[in-house]
N, C-alpha and C positions, 0 to 999 in steps of 0.2 A: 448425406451419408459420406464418411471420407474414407479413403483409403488410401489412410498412414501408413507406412513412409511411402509409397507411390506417389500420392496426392499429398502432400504435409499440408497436416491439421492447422498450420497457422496460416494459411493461405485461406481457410474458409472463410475466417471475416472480409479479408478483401472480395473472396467470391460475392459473397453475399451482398455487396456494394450493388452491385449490376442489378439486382432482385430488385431492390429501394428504388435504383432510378427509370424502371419499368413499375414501379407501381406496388410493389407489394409491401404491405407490412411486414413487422417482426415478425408477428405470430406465423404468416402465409410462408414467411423465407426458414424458419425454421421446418414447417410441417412438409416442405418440398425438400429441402435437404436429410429429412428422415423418412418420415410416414410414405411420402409418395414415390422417393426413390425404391426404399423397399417392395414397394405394390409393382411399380415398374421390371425388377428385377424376380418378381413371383416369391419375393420371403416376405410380403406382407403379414402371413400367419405370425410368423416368430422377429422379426425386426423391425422398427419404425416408428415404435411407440410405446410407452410406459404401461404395460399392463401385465398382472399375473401369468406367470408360463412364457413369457416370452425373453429374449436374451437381451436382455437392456443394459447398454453399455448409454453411459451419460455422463455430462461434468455438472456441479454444483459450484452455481457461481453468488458472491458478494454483492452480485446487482448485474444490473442489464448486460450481458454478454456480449453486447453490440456497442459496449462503453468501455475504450482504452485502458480507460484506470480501473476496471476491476478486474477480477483476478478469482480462481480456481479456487472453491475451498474444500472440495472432494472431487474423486474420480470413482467411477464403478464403470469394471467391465466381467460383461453377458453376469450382471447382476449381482458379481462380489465387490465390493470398496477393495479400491489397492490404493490408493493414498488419499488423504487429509485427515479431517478435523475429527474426533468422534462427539454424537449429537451432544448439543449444549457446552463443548469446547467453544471459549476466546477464542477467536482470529489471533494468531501468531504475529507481531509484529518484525517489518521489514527490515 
């Protein structure tokens, strides 16, 4: 979980460094930066995870998000799209 601009959001990949070289997978450094922070914080109910009813703020990435060269192709936050691609839009080129 970030808290942008407090915490900037592009510091997360580097956080997430420290996860990898303790051990964790992608999946596990993801699900501790959302799902468990939320449980920790007592909004487990409504934040942390992709499911109906709940306020799901996410990015939609072009591939592994743990991979320099990809890149953002939507945003949604507490579960509206505020910017990319719409479904079965091209990738924009750079």
């Amino acid at each position: 979980m970030s808290d942008h601009p407090i915490c900037p959001a592009r510091n997360l990949f580097l956080q997430s460094r420290w996860f990898f070289r303790h051990g964790l997978n992608r999946q596990q450094a993801i699900e501790l930066v959302t799902a468990r922070n939320a449980e920790i914080l007592g909004l487990g109910g409504i934040l942390g995870s992709l499911q109906r009813g709940r306020l799901a703020s996410f990015v939609c990435w072009n591939g592994d998000p743990f991979d320099l060269t990809r890149y953002p192709v939507a945003i949604f936050a507490e579960g509206e799209r505020i910017d990319g691609e719409a479904p079965g839009e091209k990738e924009k080129p750079s």
